[in-house]
N, C-alpha and C positions, 0 to 999 in steps of 0.2 A: 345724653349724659348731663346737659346742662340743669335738668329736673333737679337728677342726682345731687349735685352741686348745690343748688338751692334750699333742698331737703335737706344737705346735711348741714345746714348753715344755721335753718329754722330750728333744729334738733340741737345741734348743740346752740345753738342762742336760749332756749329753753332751759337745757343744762346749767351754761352759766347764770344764767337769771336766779335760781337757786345755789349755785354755788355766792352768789355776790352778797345774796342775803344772809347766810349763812356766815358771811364772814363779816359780816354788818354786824349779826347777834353774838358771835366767835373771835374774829380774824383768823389768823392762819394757826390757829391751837395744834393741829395738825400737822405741824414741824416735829413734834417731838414724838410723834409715829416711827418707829424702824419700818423697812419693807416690806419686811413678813408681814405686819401687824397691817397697813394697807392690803394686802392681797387678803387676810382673813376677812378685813371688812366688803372687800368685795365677796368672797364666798359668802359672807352672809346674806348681800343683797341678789346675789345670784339662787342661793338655796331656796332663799324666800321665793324667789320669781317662781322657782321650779315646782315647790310645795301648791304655791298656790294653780299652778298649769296644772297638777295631777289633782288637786282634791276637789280644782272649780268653784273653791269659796274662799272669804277673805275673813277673818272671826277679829281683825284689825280694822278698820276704814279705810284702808289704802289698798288700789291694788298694786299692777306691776308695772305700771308707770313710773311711780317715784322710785320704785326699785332699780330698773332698767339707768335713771337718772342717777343715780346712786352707783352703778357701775361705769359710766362713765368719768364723773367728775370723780371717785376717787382711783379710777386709773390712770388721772390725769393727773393727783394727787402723788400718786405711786410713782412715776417719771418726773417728777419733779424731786423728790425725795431719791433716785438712784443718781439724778443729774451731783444737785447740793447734800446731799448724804442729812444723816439724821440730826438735827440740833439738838441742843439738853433744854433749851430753851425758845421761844417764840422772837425768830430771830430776821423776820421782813416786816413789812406794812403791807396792807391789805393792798395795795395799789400793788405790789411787786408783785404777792399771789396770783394777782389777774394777770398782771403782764409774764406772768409764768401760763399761767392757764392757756393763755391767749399762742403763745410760741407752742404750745404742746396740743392744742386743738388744730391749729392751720399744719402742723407735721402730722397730723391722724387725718387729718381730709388730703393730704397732697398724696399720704399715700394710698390711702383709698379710692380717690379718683384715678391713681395707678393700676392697681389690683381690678377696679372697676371695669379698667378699659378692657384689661387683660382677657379677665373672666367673663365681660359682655354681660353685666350686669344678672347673672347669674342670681344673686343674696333676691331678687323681685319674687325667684319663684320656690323661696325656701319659708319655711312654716317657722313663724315667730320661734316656739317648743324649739327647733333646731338652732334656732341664736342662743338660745337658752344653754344648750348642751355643749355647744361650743365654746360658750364664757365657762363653762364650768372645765372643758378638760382643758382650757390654757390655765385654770386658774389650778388643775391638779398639775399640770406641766411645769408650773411659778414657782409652787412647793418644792417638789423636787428641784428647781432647780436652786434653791433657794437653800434645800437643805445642803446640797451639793457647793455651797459657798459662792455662788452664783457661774459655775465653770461648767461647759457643758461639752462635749464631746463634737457634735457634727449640727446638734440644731441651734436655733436663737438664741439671742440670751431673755431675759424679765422683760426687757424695754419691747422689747417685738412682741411677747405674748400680753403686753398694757395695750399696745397699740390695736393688736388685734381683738380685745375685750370694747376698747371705744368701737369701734368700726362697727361690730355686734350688735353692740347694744344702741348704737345712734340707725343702723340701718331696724332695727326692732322699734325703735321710736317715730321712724317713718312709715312703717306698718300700721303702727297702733294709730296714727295719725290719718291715716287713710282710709283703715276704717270705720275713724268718727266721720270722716264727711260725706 
């Protein structure tokens, strides 16, 4: 499991590498997102991912790398914004972003390496299309819960279903990574 480890290190180091840039040409504009509004944007980069898995072509120049990247950093976005709630206005420095990013990437790897041990690395022998599907029914689960004023009955709440869209999408990133080399 130590690969595991590594992998998801390189994967999300990747992630942030664009999220750093982004907030280089940005900063944290992103503050003033509600939570809904973070979960839509991950439906959209998850949609995309899906659209492009079933049509097999891209009619954009990107495929579903920067997408898969896209659901991580704004589900790390998304827990960051249930922690400090929504601003009216652009209310940290770029430094605090990261060191928010940075405390909500090491809490998506501790618990992954968790789940990891559990399940015996299981996510090795599941088909990319399947992370795909999965970010997609937490992200129908977020909704609801979301509509439901984030209260839920016997399952998670938003933050478990952000956490398990990172874990997804960075183990999909290690896939795609494995098989460039």
């Amino acid at each position: 499991m130590s690969d595991t480890g590594k992998q998801f290190d390189a994967a999300v180091a990747q992630c942030k590498a664009v999220y750093v840039k982004k907030m280089d040409d940005y900063g944290p504009a992103w503050r003033i997102l509600r939570p809904e509004s973070v979960t839509d944007q991950i439906f959209i980069k998850a949609n995309r991912i899906r659209s492009l898995e079933t049509k097999g072509e891209s009619r954009v120049n990107e495929g579903v790398l920067p997408e898969f990247i896209g659901v991580v950093n704004y589900a790390i976005m998304g827990l960051i914004q249930l922690e400090l709630g929504t601003a009216e206005k652009v209310d940290m420095s770029c430094e605090q972003a990261i060191t928010q990013y940075d405390k909500y990437a090491a809490a998506a790897k501790k618990l992954m390496m968790d789940k990891n041990h559990d399940y015996d690395e299981a996510w090795r022998s599941m088909r990319i299309t399947s992370y795909t599907d999965l970010i997609l029914m937490k992200l129908n689960r977020t909704k609801q819960i979301e509509d439901h004023c984030g209260k839920t009955e016997i399952s998670e709440g938003i933050d478990a279903n952000y956490f398990d869209m990172i874990n997804y999408a960075v183990f999909a990133l290690i896939k795609l990574s494995e098989d460039k080399d």
